[in-house]
PyMOL Python script that loads the backbone (N, CA, C, O; Angstrom):
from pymol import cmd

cmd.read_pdbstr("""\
ATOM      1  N   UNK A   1      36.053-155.348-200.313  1.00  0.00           N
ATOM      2  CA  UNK A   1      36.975-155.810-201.331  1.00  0.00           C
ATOM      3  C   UNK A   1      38.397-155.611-200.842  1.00  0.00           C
ATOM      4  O   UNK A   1      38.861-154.610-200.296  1.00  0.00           O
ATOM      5  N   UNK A   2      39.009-156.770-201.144  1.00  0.00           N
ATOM      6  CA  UNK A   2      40.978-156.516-201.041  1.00  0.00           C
ATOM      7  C   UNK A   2      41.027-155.094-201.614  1.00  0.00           C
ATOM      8  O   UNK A   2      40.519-154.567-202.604  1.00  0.00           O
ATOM      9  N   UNK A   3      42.102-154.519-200.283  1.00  0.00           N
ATOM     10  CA  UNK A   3      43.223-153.144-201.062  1.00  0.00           C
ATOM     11  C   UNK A   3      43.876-153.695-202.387  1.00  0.00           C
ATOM     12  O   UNK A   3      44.269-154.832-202.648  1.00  0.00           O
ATOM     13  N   UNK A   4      43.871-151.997-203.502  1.00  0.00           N
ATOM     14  CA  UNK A   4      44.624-152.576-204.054  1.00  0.00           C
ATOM     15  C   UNK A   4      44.366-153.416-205.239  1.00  0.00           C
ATOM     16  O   UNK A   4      44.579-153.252-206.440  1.00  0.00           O
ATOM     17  N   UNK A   5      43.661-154.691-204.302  1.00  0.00           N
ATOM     18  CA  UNK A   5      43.072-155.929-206.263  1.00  0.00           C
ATOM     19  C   UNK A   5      41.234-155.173-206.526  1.00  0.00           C
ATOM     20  O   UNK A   5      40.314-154.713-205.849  1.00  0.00           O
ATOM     21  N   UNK A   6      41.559-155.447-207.880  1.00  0.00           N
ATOM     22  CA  UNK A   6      40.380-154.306-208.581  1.00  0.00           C
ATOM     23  C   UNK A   6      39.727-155.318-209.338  1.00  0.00           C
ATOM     24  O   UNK A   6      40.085-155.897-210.364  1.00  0.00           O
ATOM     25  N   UNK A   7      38.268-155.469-208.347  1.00  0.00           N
ATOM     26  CA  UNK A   7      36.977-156.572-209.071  1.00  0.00           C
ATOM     27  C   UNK A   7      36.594-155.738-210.148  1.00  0.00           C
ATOM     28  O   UNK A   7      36.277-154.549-210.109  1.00  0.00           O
ATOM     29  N   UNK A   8      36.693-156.839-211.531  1.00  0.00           N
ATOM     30  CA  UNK A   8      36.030-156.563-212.710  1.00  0.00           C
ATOM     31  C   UNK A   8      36.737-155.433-213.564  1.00  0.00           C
ATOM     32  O   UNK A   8      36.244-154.704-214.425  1.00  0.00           O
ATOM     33  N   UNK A   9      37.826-155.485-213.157  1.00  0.00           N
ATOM     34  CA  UNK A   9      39.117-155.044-214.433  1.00  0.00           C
ATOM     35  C   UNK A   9      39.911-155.584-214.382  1.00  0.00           C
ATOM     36  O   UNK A   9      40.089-156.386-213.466  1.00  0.00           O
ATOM     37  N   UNK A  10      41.043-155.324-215.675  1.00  0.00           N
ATOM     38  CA  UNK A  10      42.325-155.763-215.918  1.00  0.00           C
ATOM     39  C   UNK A  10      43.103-155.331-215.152  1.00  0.00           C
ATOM     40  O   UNK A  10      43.010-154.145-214.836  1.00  0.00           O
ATOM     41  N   UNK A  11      44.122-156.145-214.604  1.00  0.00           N
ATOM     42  CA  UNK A  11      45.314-155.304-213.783  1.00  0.00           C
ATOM     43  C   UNK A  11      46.251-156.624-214.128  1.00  0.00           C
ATOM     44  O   UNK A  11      46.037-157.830-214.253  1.00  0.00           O
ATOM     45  N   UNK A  12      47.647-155.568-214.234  1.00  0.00           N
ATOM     46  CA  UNK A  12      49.033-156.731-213.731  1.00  0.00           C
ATOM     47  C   UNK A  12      49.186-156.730-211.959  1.00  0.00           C
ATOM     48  O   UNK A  12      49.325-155.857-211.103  1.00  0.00           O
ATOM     49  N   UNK A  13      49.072-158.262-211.970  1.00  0.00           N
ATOM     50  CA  UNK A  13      49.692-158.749-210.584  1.00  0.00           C
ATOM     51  C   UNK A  13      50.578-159.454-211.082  1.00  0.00           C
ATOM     52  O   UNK A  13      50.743-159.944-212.199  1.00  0.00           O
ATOM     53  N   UNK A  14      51.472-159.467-209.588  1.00  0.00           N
ATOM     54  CA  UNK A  14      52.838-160.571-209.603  1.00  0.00           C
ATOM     55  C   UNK A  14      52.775-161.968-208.946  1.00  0.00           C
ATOM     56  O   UNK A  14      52.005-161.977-207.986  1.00  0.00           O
ATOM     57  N   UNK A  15      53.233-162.871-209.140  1.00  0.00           N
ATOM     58  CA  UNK A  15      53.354-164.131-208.875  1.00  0.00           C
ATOM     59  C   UNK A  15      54.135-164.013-207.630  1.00  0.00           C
ATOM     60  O   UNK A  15      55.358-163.893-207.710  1.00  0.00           O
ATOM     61  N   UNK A  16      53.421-164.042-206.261  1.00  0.00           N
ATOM     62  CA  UNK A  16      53.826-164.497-205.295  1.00  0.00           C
ATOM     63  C   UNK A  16      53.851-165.908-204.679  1.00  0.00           C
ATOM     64  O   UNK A  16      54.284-166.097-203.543  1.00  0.00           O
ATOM     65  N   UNK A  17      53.407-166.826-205.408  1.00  0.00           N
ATOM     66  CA  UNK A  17      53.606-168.071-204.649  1.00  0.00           C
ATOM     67  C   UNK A  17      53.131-169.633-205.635  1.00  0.00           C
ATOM     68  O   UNK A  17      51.920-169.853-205.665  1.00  0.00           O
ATOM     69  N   UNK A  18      53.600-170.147-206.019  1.00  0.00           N
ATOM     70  CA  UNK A  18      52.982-171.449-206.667  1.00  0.00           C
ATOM     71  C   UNK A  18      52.831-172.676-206.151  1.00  0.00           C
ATOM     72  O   UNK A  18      53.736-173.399-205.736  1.00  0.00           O
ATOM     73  N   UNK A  19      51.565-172.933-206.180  1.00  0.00           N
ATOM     74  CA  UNK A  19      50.806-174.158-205.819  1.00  0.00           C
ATOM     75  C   UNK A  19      50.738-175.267-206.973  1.00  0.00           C
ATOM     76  O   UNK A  19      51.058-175.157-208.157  1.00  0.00           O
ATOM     77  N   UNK A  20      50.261-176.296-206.323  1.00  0.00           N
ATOM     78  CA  UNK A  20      49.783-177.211-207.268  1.00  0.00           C
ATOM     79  C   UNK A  20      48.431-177.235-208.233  1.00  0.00           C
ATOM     80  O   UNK A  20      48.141-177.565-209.383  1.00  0.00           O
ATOM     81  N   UNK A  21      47.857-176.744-207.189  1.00  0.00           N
ATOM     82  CA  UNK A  21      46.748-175.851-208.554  1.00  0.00           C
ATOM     83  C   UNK A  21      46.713-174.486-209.371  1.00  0.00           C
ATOM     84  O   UNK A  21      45.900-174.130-210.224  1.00  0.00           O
ATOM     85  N   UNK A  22      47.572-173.976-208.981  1.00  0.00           N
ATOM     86  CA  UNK A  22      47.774-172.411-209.960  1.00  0.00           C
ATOM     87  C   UNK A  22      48.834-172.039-209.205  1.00  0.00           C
ATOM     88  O   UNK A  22      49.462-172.841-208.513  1.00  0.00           O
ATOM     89  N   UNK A  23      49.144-170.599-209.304  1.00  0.00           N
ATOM     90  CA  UNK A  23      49.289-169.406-208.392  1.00  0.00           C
ATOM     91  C   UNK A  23      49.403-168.458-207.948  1.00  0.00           C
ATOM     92  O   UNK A  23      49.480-167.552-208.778  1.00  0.00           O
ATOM     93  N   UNK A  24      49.467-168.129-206.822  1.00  0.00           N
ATOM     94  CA  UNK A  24      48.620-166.781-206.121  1.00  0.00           C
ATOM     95  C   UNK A  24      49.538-165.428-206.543  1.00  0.00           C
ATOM     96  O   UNK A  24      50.756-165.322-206.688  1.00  0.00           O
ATOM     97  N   UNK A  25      48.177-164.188-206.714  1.00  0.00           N
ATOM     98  CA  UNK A  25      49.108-163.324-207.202  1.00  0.00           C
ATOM     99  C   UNK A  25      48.593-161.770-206.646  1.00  0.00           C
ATOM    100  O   UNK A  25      47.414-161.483-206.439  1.00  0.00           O
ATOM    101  N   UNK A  26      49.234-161.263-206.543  1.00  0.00           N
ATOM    102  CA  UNK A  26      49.431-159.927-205.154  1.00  0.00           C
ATOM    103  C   UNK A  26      49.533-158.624-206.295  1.00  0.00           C
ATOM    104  O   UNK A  26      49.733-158.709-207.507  1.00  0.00           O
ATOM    105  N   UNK A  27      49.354-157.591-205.585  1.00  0.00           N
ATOM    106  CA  UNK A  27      50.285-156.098-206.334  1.00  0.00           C
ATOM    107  C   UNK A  27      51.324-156.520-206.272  1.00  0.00           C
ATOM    108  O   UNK A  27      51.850-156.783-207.353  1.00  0.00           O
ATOM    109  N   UNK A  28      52.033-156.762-205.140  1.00  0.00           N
ATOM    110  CA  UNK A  28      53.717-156.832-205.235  1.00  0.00           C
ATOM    111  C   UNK A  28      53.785-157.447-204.126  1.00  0.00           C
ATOM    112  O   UNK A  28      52.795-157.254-203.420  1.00  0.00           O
ATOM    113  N   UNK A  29      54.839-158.348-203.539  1.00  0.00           N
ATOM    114  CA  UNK A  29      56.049-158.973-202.496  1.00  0.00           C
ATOM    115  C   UNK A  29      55.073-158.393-201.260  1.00  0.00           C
ATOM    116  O   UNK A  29      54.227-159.032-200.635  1.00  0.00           O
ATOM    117  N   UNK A  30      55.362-157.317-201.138  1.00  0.00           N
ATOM    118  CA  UNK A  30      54.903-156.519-199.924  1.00  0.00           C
ATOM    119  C   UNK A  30      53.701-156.201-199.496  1.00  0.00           C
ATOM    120  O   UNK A  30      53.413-155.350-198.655  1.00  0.00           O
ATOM    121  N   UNK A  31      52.741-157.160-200.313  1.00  0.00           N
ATOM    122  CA  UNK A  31      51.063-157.098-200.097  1.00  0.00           C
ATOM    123  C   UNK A  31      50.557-158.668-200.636  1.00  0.00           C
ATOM    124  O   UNK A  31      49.592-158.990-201.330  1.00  0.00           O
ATOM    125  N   UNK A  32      51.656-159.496-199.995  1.00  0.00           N
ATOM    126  CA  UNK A  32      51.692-161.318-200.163  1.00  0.00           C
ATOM    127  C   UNK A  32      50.455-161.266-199.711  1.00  0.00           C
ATOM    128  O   UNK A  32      49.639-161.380-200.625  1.00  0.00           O
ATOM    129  N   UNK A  33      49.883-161.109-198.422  1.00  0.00           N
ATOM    130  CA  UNK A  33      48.909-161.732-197.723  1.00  0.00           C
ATOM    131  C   UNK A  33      47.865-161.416-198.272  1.00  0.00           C
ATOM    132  O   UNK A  33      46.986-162.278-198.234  1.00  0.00           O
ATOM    133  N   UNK A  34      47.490-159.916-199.084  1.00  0.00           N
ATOM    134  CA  UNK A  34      46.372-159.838-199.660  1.00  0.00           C
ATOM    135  C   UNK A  34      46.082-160.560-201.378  1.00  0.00           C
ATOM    136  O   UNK A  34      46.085-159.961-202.454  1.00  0.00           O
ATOM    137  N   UNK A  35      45.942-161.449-201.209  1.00  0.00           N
ATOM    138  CA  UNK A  35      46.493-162.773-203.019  1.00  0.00           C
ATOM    139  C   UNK A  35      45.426-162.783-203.569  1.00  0.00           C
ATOM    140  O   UNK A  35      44.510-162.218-202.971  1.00  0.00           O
ATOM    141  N   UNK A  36      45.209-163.251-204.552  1.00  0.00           N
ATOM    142  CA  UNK A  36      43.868-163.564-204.983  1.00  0.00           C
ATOM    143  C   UNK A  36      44.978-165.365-206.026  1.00  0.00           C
ATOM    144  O   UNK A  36      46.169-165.631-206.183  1.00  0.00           O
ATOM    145  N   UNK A  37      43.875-165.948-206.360  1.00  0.00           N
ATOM    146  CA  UNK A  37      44.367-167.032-207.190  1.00  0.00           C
ATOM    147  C   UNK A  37      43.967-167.299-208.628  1.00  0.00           C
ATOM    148  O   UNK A  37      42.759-167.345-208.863  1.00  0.00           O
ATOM    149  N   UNK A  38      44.719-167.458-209.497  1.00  0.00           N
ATOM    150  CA  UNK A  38      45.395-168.062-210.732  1.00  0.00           C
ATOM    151  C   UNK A  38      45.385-169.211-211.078  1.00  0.00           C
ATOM    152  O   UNK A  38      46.451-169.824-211.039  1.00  0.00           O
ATOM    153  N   UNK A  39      43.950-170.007-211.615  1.00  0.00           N
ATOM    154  CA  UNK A  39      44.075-171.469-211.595  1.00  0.00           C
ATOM    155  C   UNK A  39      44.907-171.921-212.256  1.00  0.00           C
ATOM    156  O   UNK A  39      45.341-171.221-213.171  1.00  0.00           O
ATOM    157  N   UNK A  40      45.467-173.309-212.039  1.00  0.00           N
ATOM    158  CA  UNK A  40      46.999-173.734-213.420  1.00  0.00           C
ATOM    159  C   UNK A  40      46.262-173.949-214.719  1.00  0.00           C
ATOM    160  O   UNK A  40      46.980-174.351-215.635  1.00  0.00           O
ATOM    161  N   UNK A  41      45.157-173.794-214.963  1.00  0.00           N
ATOM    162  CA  UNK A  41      45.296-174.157-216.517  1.00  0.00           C
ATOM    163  C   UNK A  41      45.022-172.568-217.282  1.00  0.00           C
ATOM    164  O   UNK A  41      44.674-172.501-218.460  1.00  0.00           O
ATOM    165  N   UNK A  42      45.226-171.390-216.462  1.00  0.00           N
ATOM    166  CA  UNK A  42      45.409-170.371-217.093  1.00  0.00           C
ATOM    167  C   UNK A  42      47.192-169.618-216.528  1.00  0.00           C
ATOM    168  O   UNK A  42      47.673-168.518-216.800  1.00  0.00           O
ATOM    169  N   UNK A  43      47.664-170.554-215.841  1.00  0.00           N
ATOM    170  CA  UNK A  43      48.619-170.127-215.780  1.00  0.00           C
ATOM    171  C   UNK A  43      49.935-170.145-216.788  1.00  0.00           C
ATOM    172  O   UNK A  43      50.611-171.168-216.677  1.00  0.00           O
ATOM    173  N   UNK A  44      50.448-169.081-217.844  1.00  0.00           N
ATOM    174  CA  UNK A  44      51.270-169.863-218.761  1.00  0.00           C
ATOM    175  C   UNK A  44      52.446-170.366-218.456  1.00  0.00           C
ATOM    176  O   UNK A  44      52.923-170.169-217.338  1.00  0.00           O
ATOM    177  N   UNK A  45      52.909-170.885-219.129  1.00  0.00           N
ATOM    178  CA  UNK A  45      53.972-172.012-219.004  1.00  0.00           C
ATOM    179  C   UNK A  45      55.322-171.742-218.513  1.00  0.00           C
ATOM    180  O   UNK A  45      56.095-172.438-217.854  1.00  0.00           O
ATOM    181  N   UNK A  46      55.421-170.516-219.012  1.00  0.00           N
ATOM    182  CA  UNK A  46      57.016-169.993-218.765  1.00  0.00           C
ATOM    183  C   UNK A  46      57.388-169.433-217.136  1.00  0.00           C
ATOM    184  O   UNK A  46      58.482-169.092-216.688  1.00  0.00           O
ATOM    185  N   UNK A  47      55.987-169.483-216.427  1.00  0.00           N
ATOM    186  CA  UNK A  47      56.273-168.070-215.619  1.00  0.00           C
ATOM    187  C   UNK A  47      56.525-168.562-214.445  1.00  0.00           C
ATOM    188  O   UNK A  47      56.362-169.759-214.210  1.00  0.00           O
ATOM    189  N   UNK A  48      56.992-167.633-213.478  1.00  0.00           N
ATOM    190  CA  UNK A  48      57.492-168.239-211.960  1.00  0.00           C
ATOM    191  C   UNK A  48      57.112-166.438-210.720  1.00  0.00           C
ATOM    192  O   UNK A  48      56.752-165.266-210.837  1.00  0.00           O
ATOM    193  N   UNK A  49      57.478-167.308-209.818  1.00  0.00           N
ATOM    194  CA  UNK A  49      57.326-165.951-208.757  1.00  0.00           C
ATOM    195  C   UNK A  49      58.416-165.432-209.452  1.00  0.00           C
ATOM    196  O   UNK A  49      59.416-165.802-210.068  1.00  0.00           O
ATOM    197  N   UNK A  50      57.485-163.854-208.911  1.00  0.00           N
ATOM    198  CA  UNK A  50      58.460-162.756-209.485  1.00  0.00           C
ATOM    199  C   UNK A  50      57.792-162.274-210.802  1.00  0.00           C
ATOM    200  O   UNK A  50      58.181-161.201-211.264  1.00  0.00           O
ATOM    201  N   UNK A  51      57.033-162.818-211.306  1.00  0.00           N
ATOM    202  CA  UNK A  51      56.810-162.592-212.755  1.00  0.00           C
ATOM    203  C   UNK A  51      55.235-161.914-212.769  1.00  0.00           C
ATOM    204  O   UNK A  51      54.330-162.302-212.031  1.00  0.00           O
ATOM    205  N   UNK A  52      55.127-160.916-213.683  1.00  0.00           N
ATOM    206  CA  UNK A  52      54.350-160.108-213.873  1.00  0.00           C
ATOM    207  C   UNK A  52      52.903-160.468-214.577  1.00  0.00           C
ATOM    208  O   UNK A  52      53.188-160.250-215.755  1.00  0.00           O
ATOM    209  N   UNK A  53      51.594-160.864-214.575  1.00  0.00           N
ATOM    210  CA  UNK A  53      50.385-161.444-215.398  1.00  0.00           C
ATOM    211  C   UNK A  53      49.324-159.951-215.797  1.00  0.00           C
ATOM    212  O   UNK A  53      49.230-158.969-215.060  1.00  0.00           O
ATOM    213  N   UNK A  54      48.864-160.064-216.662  1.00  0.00           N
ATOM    214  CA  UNK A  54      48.103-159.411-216.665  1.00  0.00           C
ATOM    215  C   UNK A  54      46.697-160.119-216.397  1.00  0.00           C
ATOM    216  O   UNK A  54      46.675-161.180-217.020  1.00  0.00           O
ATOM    217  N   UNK A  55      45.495-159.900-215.675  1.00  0.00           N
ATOM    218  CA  UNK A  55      44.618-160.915-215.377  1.00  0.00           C
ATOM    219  C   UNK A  55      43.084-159.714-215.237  1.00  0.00           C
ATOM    220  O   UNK A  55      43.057-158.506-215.471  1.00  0.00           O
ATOM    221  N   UNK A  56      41.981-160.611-214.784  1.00  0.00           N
ATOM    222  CA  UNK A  56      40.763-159.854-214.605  1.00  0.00           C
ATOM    223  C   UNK A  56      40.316-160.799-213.486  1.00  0.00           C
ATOM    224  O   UNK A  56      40.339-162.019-213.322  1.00  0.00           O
ATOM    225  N   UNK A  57      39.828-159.555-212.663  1.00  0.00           N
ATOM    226  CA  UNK A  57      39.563-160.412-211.349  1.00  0.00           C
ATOM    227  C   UNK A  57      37.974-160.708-211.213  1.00  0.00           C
ATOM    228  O   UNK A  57      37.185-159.835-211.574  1.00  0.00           O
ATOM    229  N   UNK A  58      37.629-161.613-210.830  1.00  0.00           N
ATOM    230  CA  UNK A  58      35.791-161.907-210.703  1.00  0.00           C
ATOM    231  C   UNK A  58      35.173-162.819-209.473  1.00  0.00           C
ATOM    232  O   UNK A  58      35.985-163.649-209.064  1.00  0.00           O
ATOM    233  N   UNK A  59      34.211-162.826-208.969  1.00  0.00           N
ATOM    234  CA  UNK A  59      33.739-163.389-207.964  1.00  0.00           C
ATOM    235  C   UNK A  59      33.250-164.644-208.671  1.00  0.00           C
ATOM    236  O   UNK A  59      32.421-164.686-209.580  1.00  0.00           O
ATOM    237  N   UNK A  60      33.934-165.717-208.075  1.00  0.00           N
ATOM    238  CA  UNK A  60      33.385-167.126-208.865  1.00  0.00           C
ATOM    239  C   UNK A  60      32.008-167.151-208.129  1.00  0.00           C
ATOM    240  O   UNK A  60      31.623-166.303-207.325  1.00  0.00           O
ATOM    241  N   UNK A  61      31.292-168.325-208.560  1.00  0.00           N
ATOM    242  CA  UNK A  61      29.878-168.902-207.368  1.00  0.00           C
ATOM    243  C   UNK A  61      30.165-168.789-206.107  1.00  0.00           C
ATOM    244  O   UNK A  61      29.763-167.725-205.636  1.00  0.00           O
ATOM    245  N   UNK A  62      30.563-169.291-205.568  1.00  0.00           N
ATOM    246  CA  UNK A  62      31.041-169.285-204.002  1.00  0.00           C
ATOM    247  C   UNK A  62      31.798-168.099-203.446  1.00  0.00           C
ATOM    248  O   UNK A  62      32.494-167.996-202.436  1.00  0.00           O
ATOM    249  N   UNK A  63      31.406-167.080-204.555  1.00  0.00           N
ATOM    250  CA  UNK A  63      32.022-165.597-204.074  1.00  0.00           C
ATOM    251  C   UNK A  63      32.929-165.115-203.577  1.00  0.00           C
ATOM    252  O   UNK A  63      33.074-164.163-202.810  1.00  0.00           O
ATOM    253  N   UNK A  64      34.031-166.300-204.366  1.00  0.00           N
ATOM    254  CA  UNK A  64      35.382-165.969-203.707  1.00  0.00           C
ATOM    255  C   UNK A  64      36.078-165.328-205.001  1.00  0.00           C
ATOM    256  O   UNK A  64      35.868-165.466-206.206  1.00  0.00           O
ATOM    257  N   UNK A  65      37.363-164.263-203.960  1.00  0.00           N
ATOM    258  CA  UNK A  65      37.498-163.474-206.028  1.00  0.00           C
ATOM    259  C   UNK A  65      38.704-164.410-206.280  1.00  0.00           C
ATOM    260  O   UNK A  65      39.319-165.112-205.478  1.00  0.00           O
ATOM    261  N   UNK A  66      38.877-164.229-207.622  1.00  0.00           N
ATOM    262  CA  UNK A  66      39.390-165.727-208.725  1.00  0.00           C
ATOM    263  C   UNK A  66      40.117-164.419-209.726  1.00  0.00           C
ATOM    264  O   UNK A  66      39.635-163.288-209.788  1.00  0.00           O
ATOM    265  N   UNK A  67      41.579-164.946-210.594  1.00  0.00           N
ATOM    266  CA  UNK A  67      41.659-164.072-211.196  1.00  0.00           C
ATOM    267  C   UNK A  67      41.497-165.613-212.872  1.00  0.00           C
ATOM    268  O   UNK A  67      41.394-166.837-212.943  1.00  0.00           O
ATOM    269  N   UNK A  68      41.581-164.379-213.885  1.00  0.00           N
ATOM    270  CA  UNK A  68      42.030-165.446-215.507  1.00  0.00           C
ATOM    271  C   UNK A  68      42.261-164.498-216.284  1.00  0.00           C
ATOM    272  O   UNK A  68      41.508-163.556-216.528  1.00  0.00           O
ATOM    273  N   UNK A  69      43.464-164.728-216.770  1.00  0.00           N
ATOM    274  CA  UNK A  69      44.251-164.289-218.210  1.00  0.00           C
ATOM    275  C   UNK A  69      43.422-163.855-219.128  1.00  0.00           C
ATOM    276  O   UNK A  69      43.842-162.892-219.769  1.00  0.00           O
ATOM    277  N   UNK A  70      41.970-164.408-219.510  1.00  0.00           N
ATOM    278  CA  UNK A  70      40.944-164.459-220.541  1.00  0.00           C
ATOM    279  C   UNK A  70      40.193-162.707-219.900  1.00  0.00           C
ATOM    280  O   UNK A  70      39.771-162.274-218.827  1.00  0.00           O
ATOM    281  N   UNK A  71      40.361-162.234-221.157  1.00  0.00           N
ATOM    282  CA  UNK A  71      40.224-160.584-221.107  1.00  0.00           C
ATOM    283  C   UNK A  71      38.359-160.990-220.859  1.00  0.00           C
ATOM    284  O   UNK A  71      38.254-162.150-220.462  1.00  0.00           O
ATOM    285  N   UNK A  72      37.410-160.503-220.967  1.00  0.00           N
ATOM    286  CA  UNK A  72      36.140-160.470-220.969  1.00  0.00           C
ATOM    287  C   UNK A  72      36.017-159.584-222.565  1.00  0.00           C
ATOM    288  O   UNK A  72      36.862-159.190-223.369  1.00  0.00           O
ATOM    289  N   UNK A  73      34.591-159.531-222.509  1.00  0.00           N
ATOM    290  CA  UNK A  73      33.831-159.035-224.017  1.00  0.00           C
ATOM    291  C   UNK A  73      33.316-157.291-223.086  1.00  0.00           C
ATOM    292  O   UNK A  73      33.215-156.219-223.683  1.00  0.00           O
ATOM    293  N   UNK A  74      33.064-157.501-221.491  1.00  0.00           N
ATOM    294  CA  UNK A  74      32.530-156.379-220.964  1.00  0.00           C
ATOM    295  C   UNK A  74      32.839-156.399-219.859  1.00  0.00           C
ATOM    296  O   UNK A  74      32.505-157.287-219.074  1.00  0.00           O
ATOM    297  N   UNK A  75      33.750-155.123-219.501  1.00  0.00           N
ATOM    298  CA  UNK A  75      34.424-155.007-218.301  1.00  0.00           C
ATOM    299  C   UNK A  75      33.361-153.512-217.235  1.00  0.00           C
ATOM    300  O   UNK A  75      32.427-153.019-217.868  1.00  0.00           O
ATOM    301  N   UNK A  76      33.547-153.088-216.108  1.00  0.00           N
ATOM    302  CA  UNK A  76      33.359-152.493-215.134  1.00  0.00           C
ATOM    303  C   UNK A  76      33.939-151.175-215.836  1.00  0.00           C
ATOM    304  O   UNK A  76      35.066-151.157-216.331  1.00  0.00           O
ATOM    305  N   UNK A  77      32.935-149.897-215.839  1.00  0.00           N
ATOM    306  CA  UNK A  77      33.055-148.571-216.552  1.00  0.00           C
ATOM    307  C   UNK A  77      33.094-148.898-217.814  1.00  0.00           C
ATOM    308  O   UNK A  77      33.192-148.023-218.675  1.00  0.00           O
TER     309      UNK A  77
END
""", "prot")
cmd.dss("prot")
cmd.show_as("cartoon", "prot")
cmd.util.cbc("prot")
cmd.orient("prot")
């Protein structure tokens, strides 16, 4: 697992980079390369790099980790 991003809890990450389909979001600036992604239709409206999400991270099908805004009903511990 990425340093740092935590499968199957809540954590704030920051908006390091925006794409045309979402975007990617880190601990901080200084751990860009380790990202996970933010699809755009959970991304809200206002926000830009620099800006703080609270998200839950999960292994989609293709077992890549994925983050979404949408809290779960049952989290990890």
């Amino acid at each position: 697992m990425r340093e740092g991003l935590k499968l199957g809890e809540m954590q704030e990450l920051v908006i390091v980079k925006k794409v045309d389909f979402g975007v990617y979001l880190a601990t901080a600036f200084e751990t860009a390369q380790d990202r996970v992604l933010l699809p755009i239709k959970q991304v809200p409206a206002d926000s830009g790099v620099g800006d703080k999400i609270n998200v839950f991270l999960y292994r989609e099908s293709s077992d890549r980790m994925i983050a979404t805004v949408t809290q779960p009903k049952l989290m990890m511990g």
